[in-house]
C-alpha positions, 0 to 999 in steps of 0.5 A: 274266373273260369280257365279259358285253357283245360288244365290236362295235356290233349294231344291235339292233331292238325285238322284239314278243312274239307269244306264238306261240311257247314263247318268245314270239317267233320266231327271226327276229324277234331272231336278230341282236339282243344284246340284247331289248325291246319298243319302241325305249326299252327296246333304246335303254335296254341299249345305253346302260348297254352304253355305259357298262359298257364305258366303266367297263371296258374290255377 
């Protein structure tokens, strides 16, 4: 079975919608991110359950 999570540590960065766009926010805005929140809870809360997901099944 492929990872569903990368194995790396990706700092992730809080993304605002603008609903500029057709997705809501620009490429830039979250091109280097695994994961996508609005406020530093919602990105800190994905990377704990990464943490624990990769602590319950490691490669």
């Amino acid at each position: 079975m492929s990872p569903v999570f990368c194995y790396d540590h990706i700092e992730n960065v809080p993304v605002v919608y603008t609903g500029d766009w057709e997705s809501g926010v620009t490429y830039t805005q979250g091109r280097d991110n695994e994961f996508f929140g609005t406020s530093p809870e919602v990105v800190e809360a994905w990377e704990q359950l990464k943490a624990e997901m990769l602590q319950r099944y490691p490669r």
